[in-house]
N, C-alpha and C positions, 0 to 999 in steps of 0.2 A: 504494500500500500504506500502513496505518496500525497503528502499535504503539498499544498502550491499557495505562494502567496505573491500577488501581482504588487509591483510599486511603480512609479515613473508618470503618472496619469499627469493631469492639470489643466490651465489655460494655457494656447497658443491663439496668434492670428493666420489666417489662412496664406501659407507657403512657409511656415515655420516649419521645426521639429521637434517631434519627441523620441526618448528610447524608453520602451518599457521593461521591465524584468521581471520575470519570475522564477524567485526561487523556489527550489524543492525540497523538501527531507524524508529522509526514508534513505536506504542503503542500497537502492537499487536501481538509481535514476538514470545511468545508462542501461537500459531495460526499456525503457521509455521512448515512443514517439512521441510528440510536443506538437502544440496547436495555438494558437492565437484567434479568438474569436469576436467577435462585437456585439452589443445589443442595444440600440438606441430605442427608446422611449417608445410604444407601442408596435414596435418591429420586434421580425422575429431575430433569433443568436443565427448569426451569419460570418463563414469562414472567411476567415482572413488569411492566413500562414499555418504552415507546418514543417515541420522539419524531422529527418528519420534520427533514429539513437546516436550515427555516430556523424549525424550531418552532410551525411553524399548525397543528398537529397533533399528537397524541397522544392513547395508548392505554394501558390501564390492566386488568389482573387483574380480577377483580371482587374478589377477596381484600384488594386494597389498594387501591380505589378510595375517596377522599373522607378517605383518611390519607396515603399517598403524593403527591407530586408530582416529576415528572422535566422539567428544565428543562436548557437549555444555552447556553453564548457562546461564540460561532465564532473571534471576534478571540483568545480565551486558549486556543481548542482542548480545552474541556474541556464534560464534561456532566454532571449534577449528577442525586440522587437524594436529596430528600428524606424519609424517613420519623418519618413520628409515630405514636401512639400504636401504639406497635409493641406486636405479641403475643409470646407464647412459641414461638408455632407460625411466628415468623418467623426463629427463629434456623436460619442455612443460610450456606455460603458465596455471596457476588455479584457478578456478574461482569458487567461489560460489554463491548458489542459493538458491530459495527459489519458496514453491507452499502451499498455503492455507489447509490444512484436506487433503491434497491425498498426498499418498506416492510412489513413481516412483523412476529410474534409469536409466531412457532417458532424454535428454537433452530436448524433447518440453513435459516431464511430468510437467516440471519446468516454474513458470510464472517471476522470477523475477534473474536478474543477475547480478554480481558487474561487474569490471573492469578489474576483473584477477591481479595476482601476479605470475613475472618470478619466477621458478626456474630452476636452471642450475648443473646438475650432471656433475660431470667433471671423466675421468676415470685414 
């Protein structure tokens, strides 16, 4: 089992950045695929990023592809989500997750999820 806990959220204006993180605990966090997910205020949690255990891999929105990048280091148990030139249409809460050997970009591919971290695009 793995707790996840997101931090990095906040206010930006639109074509700023943020990086998000979340870390893990548990002893078995390279075991782990990783996801980055969003959920803005009457919308449904919608993929964002993911990335495999040891990183050869990764998948991207088309929404946030080539502004996003979702990376991670196993030794600190944490995995990272960068965004840049963020939009207005990106303020939503985000939340990261995690699923044992399977790799997915649907939110019930995913067995395990933090708490989410706001972030707020401003235009």
């Amino acid at each position: 089992q793995v707790q996840l806990v997101e931090s990095g959220g906040g206010l930006v204006q639109a074509g700023g950045s943020l990086r998000l993180s979340c870390t893990a605990s548990g002893r078995t966090f390279s075991n782990y695929n990783m996801g980055w997910f969003r959920q803005a205020p009457g919308k449904e949690r919608e993929f964002v990023a993911a990335i495999t255990w040891n990183g050869s891999t990764t998948e991207y929105a088309d929404s946030v592809k080539g502004r996003f990048i979702i990376s991670r280091a196993n030794a600190q148990k944490r995995v990272y989500l960068q965004m840049n030139s963020l939009k207005p249409e990106g303020t939503a809460a985000y939340f990261c997750a995690a699923v044992p050997f399977r790799f997915g970009v649907r939110p019930h591919d995913y067995h395990y999820w933090g708490q989410g971290t706001q972030v707020t695009v401003s235009s």
